[in-house]
Backbone as CSV, one residue per row, in Angstrom:
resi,resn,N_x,N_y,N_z,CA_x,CA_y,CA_z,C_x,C_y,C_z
1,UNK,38.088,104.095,107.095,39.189,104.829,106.503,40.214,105.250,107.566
2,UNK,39.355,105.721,108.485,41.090,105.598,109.804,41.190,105.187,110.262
3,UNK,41.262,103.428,110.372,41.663,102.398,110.884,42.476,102.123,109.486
4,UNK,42.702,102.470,108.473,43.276,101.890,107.483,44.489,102.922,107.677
5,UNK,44.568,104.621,107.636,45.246,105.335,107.917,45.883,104.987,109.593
6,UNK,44.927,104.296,110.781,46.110,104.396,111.438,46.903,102.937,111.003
7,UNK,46.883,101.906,110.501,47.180,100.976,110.944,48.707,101.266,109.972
8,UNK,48.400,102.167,108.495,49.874,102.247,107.607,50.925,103.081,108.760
9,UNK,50.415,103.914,109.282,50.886,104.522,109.788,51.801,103.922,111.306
10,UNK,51.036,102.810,111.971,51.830,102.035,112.722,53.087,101.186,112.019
11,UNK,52.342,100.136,110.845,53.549,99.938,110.012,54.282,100.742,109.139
12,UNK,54.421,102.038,109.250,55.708,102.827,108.648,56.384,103.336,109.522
13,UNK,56.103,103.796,111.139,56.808,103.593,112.274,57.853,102.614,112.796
14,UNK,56.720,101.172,112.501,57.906,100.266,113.099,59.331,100.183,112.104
15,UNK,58.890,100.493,110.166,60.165,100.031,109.317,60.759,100.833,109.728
16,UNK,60.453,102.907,110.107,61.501,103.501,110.537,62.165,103.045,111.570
17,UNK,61.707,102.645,112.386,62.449,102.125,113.986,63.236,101.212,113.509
18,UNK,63.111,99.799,112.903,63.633,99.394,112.525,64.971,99.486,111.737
19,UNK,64.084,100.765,110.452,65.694,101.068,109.694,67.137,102.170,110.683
20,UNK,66.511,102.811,111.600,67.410,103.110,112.387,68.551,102.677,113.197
21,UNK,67.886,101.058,113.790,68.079,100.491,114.984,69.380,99.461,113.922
22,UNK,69.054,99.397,113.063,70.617,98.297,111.979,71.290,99.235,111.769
23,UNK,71.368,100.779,111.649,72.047,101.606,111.138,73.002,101.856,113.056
24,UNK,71.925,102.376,113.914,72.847,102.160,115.187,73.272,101.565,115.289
25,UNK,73.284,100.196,115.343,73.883,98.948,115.579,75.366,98.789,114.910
26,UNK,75.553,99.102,113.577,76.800,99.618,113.230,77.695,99.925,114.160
27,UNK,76.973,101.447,114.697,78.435,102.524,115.344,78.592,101.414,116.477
28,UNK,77.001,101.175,117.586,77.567,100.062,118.459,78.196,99.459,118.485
29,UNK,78.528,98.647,117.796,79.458,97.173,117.183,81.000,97.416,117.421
30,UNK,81.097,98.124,117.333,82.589,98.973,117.063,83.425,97.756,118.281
31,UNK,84.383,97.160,118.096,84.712,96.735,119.327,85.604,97.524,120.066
32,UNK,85.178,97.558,121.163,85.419,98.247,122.476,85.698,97.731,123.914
33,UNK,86.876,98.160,124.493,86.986,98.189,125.891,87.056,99.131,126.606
34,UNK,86.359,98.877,127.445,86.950,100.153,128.404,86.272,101.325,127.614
35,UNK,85.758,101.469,126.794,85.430,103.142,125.880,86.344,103.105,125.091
36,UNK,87.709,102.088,125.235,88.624,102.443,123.978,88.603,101.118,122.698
37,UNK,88.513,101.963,121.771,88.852,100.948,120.740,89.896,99.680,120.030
38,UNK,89.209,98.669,120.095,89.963,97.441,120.479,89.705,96.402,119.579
39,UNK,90.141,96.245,118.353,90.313,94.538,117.452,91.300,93.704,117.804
40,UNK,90.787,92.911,118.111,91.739,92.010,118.500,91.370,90.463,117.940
41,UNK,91.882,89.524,118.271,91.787,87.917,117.652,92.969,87.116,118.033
42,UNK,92.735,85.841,118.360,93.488,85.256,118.458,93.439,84.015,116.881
43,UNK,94.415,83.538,115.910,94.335,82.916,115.229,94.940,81.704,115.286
44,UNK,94.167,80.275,114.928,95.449,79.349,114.730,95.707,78.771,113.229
45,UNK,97.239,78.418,113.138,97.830,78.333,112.123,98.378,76.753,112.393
46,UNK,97.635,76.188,111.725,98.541,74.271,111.613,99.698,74.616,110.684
47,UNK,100.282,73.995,111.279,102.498,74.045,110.910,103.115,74.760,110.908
48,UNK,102.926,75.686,111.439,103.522,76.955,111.229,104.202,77.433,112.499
49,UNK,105.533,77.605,112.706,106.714,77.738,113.973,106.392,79.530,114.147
50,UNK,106.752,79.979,115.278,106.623,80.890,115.934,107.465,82.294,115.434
51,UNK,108.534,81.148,114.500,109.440,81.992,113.616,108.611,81.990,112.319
52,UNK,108.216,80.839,111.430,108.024,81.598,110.508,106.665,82.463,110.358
53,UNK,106.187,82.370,111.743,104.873,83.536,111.353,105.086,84.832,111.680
54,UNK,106.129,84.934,112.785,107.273,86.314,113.065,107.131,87.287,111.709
55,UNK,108.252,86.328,110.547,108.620,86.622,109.583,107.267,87.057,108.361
56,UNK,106.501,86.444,108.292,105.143,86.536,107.511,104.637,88.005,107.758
57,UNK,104.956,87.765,109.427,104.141,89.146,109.557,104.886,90.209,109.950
58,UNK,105.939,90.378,110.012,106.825,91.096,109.544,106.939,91.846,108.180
59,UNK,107.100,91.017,106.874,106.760,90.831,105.635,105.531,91.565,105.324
60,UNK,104.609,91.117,106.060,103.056,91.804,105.665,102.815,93.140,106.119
61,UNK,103.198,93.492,107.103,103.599,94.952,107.802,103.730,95.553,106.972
62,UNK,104.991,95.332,106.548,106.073,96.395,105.653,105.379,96.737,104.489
63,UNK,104.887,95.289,103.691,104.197,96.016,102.270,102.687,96.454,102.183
64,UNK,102.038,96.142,103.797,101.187,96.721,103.716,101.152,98.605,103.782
65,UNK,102.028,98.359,104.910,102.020,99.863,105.490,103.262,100.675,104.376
66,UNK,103.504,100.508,103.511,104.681,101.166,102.694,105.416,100.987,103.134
67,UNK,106.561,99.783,103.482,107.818,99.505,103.668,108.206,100.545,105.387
68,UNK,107.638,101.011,105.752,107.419,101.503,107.242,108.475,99.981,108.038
69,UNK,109.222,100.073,109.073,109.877,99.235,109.606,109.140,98.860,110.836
70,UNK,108.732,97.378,111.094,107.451,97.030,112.598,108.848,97.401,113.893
71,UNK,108.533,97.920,115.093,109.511,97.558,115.906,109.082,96.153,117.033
72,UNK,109.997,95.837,117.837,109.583,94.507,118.672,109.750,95.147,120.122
73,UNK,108.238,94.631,120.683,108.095,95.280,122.071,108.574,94.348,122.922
74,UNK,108.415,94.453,124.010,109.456,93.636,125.671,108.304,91.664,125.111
75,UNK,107.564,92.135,124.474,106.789,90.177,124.597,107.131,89.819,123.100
76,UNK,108.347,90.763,122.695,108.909,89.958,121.451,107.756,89.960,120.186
77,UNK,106.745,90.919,120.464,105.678,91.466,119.150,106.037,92.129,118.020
78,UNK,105.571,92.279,116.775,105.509,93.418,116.298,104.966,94.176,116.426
79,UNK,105.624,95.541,116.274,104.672,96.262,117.314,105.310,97.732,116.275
80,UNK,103.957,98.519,115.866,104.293,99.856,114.645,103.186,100.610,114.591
81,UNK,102.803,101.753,114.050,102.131,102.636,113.378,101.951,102.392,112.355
82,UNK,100.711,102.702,111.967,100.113,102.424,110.085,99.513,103.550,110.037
83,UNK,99.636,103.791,108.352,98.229,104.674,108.043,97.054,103.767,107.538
84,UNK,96.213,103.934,107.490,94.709,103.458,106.668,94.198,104.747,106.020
85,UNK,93.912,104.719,104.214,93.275,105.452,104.077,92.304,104.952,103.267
86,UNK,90.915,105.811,103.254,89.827,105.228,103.167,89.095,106.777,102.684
87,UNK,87.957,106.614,102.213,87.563,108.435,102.065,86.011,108.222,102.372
88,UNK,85.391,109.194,103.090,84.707,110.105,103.819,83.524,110.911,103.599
89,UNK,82.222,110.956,103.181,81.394,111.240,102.813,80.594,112.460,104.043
90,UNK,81.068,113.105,104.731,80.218,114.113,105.811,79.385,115.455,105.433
91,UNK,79.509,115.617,104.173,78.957,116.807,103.584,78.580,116.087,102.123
92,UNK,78.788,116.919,100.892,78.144,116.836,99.813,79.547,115.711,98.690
93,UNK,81.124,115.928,99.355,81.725,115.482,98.979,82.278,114.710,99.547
94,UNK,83.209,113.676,98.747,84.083,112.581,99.394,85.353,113.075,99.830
95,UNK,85.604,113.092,100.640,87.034,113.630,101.088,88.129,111.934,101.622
96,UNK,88.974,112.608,101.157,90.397,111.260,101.439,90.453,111.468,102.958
97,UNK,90.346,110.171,103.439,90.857,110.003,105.237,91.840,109.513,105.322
98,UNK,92.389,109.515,106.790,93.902,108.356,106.772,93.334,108.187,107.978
99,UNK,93.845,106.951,108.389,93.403,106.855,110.208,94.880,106.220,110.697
100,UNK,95.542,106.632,110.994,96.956,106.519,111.990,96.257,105.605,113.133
101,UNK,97.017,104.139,113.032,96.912,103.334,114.538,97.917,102.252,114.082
102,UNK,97.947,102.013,115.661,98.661,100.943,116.103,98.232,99.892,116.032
103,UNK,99.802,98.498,115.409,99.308,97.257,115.260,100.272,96.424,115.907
104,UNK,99.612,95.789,116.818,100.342,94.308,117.325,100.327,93.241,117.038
105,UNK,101.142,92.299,116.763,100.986,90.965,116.235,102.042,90.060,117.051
106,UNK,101.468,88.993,118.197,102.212,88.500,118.909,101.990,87.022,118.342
107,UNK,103.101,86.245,117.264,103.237,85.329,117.373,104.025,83.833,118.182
108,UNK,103.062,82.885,118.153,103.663,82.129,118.822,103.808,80.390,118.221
109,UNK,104.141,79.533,118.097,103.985,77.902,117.940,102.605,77.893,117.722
110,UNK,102.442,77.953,116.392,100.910,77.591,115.745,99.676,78.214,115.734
111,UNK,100.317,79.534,116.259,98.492,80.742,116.252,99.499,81.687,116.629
112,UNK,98.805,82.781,116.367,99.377,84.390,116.442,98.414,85.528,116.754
113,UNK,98.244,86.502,117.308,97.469,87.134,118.235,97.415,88.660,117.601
114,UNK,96.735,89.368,116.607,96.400,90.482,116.775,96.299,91.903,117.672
115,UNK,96.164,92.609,117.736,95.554,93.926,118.128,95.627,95.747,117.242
116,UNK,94.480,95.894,116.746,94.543,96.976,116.305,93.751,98.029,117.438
117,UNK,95.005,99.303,117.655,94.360,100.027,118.633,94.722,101.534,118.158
118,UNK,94.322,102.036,119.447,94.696,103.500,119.514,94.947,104.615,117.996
119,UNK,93.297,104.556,117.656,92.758,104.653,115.991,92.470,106.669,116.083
120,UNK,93.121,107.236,115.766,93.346,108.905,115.389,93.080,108.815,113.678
121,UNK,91.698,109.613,113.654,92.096,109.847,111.664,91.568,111.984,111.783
122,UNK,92.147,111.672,110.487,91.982,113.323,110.210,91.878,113.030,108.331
123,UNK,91.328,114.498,107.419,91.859,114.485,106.202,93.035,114.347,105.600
124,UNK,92.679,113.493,104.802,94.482,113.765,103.896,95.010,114.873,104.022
125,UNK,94.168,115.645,103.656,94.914,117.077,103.190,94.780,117.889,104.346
126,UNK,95.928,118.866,104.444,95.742,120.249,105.234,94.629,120.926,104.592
127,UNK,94.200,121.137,103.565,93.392,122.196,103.192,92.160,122.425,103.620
128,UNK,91.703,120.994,104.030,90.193,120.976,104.180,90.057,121.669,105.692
129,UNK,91.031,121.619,106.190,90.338,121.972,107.719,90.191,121.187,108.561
130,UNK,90.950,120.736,109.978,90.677,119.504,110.744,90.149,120.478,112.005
131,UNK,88.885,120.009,112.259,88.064,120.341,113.348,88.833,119.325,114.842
132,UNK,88.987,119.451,115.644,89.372,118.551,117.159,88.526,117.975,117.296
133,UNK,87.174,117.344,117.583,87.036,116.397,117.373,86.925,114.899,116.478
134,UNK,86.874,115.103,115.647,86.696,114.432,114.432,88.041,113.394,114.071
135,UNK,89.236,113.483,115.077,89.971,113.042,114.979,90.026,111.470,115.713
136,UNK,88.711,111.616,116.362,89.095,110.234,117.840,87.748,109.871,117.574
137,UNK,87.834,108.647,116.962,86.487,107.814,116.633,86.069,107.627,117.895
138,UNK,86.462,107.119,119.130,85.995,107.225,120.593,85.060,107.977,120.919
139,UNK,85.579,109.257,120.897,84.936,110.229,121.246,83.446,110.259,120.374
140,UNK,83.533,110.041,119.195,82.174,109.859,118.292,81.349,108.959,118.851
141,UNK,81.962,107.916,118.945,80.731,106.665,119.282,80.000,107.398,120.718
142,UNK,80.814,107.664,121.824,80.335,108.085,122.535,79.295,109.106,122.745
143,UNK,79.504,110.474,121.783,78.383,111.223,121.686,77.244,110.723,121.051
144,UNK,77.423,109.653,120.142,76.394,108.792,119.138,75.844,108.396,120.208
145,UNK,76.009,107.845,121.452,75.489,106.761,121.976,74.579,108.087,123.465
146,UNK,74.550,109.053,122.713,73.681,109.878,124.050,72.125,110.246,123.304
147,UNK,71.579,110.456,123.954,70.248,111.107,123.434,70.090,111.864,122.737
148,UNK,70.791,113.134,123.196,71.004,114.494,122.049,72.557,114.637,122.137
149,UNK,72.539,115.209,120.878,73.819,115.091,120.797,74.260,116.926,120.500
150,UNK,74.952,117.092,121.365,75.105,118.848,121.991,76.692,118.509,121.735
151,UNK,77.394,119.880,120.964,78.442,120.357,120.702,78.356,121.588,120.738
152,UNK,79.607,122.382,121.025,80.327,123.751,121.112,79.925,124.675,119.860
153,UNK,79.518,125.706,119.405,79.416,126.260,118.048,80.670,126.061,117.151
154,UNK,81.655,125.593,117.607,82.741,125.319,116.672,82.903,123.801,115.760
155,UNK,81.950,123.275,116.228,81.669,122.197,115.438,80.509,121.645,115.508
156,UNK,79.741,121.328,114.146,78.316,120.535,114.653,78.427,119.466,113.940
157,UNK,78.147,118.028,113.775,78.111,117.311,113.463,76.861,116.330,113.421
158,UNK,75.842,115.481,112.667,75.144,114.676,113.004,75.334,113.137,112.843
159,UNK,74.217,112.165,113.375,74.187,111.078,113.412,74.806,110.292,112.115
160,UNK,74.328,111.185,111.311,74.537,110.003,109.607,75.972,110.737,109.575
161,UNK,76.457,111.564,109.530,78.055,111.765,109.680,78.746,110.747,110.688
162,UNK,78.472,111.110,111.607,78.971,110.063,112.811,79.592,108.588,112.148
163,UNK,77.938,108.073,111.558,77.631,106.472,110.965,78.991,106.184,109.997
164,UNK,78.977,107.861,109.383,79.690,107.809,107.881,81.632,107.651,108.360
165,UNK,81.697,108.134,108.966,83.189,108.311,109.645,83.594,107.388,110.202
166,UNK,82.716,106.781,111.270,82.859,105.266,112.256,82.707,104.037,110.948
167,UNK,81.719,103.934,110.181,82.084,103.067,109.477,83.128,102.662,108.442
168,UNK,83.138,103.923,108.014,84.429,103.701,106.660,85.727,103.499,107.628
169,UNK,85.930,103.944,108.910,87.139,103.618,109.500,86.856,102.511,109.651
170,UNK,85.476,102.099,110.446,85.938,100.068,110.641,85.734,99.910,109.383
171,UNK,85.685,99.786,108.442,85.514,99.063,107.033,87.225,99.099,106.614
172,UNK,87.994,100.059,106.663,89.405,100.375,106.386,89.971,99.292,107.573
173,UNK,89.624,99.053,108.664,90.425,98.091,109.925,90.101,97.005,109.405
174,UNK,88.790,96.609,109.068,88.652,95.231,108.532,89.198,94.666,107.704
175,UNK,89.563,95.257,106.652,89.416,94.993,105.228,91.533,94.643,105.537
176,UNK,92.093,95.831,106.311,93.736,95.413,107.012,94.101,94.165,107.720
177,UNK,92.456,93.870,108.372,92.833,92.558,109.421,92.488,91.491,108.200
178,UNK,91.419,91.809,107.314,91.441,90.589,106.332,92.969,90.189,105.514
179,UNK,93.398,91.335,105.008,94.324,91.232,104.680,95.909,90.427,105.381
180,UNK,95.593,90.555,106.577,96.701,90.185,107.441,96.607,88.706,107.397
181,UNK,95.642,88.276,107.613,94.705,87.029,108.040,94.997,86.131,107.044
182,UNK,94.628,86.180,105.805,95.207,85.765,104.380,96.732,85.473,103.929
183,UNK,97.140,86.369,104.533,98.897,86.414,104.544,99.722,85.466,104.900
184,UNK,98.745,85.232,106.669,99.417,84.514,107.404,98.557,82.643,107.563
185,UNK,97.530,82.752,106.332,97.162,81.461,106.426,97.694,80.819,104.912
186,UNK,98.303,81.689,104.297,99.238,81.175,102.629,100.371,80.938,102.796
């Protein structure tokens, strides 16, 4: 009888380890340089001139991001601010997010080059209360990625929050780059 008790007990260890280690793997994933957050891609496009994918994605900008105007940086990019909103599960309710970042799109003669960066979210609303950290997914992954995770009494936060915030933001980046991606291969 406790060789039968230990042995469930080894296999309900390893599924927890297990179910943890796909759930970390998530926040890990995040792509990253440097500690800062970084999507990027290079795409290619058969027939397609350097102008008219300019224009595509120009076009796609605007009605993605609400008619918002892209500006063009010194390598001739588009280059703007977006919102993403997406909503938020850290307590008992769903709360509306937006995540404010930057998008580059450097096209050229038959492929065109991505970058989504420099990712700030907070609540929709003033009402709820924006705590300082909670604003810089960076900063999250990073405390995710320590042993214990120690904050100030002015904010406590845990792991499955963490998971919940880092993912619905990359799920909101993805779901923009899918969108882009589609745009510029129709």
């Amino acid at each position: 009888m406790k060789w039968l008790f230990l042995i469930l007990s080894i296999l309900l260890f390893a599924r927890i380890s297990f179910a943890q280690n796909s759930k970390d793997t998530m926040v890990t994933q995040v792509p990253t340089v440097n500690g800062r957050i970084l999507y990027t891609d290079s795409i290619k496009v058969k027939g397609r001139s350097k102008h008219v994918l300019d224009s595509i994605a120009q076009n796609w900008y605007i009605s993605y991001f609400f008619h918002r105007l892209p500006e063009k940086d010194t390598l001739n990019s588009i280059l703007g601010r977006g919102l993403l909103e997406y909503k938020v599960k850290p307590g008992m309710i769903n709360i509306d997010y937006e995540a404010a970042i930057t998008i580059q799109i450097t096209c050229k003669d038959g492929w065109y080059k991505y970058q989504f960066y420099d990712i700030k979210f907070k609540p929709k609303s003033d009402a709820v209360g924006v705590l300082g950290y909670q604003r810089d997914p960076e900063y999250l992954i990073k405390i995710y990625k320590q042993k214990h995770l120690t904050f100030g009494e002015e904010w406590n936060v845990t792991r499955s929050q963490i998971r919940d915030y880092i993912s619905k933001m990359d799920k909101a980046v993805k779901d923009c780059i899918a969108s882009l991606n589609k745009t510029m291969a129709n």
